[in-house]
C-alpha atoms as a printed R data frame, in Angstrom:
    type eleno elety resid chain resno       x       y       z
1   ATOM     1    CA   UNK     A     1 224.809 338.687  83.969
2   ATOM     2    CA   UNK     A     2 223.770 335.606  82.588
3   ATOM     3    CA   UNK     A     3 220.308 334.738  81.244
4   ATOM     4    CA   UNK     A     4 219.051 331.519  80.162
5   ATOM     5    CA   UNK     A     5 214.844 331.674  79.203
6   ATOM     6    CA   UNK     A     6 213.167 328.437  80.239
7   ATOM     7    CA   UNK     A     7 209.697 326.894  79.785
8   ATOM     8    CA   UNK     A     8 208.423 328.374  82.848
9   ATOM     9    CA   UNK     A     9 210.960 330.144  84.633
10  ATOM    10    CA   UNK     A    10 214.286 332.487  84.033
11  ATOM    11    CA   UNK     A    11 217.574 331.437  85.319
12  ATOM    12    CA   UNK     A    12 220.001 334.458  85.944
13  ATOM    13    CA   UNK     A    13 224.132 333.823  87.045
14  ATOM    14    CA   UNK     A    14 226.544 336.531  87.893
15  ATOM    15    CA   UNK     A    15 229.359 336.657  85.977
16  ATOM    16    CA   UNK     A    16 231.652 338.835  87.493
17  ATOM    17    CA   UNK     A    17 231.886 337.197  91.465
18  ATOM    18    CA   UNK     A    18 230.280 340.016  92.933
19  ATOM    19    CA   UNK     A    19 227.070 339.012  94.913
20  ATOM    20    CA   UNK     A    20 226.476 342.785  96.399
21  ATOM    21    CA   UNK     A    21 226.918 344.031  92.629
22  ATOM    22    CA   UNK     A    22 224.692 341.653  91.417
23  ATOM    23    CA   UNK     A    23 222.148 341.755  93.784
24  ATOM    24    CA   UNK     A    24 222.448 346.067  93.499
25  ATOM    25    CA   UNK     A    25 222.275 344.628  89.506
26  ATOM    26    CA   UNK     A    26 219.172 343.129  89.087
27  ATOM    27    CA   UNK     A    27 216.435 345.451  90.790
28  ATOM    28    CA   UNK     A    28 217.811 347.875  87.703
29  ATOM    29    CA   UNK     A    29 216.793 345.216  84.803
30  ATOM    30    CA   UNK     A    30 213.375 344.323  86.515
31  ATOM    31    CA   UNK     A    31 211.346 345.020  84.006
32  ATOM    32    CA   UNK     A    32 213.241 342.186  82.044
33  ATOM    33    CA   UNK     A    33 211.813 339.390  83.884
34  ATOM    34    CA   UNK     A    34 208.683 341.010  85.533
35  ATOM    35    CA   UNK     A    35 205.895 338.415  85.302
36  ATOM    36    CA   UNK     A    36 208.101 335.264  85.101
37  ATOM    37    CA   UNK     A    37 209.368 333.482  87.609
38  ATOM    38    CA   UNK     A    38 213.070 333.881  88.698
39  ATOM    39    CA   UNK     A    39 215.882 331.228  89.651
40  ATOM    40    CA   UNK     A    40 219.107 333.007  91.005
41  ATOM    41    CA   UNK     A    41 221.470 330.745  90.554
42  ATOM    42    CA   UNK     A    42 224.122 331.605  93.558
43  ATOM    43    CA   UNK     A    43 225.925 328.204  93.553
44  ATOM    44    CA   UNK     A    44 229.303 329.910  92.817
45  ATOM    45    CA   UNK     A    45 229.443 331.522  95.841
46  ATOM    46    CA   UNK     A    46 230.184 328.927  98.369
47  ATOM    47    CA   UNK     A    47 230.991 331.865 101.093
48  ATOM    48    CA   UNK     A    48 227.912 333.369 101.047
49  ATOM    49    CA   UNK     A    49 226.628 335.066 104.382
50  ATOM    50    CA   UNK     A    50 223.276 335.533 105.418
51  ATOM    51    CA   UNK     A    51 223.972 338.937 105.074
52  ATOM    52    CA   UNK     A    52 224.802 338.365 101.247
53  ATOM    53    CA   UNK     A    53 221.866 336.595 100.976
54  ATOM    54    CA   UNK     A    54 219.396 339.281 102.073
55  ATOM    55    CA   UNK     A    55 220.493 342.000  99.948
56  ATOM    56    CA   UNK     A    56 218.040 340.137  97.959
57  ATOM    57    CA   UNK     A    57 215.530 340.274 100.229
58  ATOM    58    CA   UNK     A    58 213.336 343.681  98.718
59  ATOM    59    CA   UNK     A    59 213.923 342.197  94.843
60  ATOM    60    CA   UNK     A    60 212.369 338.720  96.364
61  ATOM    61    CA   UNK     A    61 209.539 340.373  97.907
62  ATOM    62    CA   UNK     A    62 209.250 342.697  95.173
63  ATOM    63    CA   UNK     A    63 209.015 339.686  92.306
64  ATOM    64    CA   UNK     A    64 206.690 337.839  94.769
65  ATOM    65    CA   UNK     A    65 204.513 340.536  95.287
66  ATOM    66    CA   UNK     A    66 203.593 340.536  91.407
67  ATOM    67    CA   UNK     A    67 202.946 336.383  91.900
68  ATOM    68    CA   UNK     A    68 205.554 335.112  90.332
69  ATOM    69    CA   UNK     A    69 208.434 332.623  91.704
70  ATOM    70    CA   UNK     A    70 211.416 334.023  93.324
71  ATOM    71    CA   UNK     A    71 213.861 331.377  94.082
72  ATOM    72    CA   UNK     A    72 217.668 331.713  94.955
73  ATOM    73    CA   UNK     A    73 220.617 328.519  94.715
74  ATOM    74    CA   UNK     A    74 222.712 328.377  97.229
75  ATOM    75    CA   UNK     A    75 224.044 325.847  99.604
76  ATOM    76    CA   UNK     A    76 226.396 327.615 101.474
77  ATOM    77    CA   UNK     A    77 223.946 328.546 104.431
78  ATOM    78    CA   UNK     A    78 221.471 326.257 106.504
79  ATOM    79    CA   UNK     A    79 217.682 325.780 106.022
80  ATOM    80    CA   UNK     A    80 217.638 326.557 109.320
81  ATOM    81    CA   UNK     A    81 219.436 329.748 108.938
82  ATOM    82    CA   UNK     A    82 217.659 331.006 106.275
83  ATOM    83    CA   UNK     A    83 214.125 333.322 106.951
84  ATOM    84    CA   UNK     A    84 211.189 332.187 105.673
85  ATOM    85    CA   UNK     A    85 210.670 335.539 103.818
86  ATOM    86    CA   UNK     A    86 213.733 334.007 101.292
87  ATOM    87    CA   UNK     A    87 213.534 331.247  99.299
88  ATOM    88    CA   UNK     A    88 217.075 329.542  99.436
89  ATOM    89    CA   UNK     A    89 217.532 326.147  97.841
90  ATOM    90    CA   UNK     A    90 220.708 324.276  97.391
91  ATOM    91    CA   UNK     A    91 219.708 323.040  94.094
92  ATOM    92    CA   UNK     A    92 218.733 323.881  90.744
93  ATOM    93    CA   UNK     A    93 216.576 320.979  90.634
94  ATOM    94    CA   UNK     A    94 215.052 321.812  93.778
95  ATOM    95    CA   UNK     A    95 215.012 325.344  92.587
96  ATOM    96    CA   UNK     A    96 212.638 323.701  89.544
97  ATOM    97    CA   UNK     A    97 210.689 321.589  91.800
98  ATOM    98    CA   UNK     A    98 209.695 324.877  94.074
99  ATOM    99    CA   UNK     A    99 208.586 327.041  91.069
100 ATOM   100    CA   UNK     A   100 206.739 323.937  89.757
101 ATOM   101    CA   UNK     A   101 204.704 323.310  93.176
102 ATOM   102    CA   UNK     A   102 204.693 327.050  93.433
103 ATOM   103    CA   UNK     A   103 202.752 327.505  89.893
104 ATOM   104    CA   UNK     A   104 200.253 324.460  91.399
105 ATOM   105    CA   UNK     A   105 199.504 326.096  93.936
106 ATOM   106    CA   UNK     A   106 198.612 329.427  92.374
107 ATOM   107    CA   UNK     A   107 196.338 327.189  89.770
108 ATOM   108    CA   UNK     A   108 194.520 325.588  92.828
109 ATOM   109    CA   UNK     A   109 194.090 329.549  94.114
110 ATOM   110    CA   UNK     A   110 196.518 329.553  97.398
């Protein structure tokens, strides 16, 4: 895994191609980036299912639970076919943009 620490967020990239490793992966190193917000940076995988994309689901809900940011990159799926309970950009930037309204938000108490 990849890490890259951020002014307000934490980006994390697989390294080894494996999207079911790395999303079995990162519930084990939680404690590393409890309390920050989260950018999973997905881009690579331009195959990705919707099934791929929900092993993440319990981490997401997990991380948002604690109020904190949970955002995934990927582009390979849809808006449309994406749940609500995931948040699925195709864009770092937008990725940024999220946690940044996200973070208002929590200031203004919502």
């Amino acid at each position: 895994m990849i890490s890259e620490t951020h002014d307000n967020y934490i980006l994390l990239r697989d390294e080894y191609d494996d999207i079911s490793g790395f999303a079995q992966f990162l519930p084990t190193i939680f404690d590393q980036f409890e309390g920050k917000n989260v950018i999973v940076d997905l881009i690579q995988y331009t195959d990705a299912t919707l099934t791929d994309l929900l092993l993440f689901l319990a981490l997401s809900n997990q991380h948002r639970s604690t109020k904190q940011s949970f955002v995934m990159v990927n582009a390979a799926l849809s808006i449309d076919e994406i749940p609500e309970e995931l948040m699925v950009v195709p864009t770092l930037q937008e990725a940024q943009d999220v946690i940044e309204m996200e973070e208002i938000e929590r200031d203004l108490g919502f």
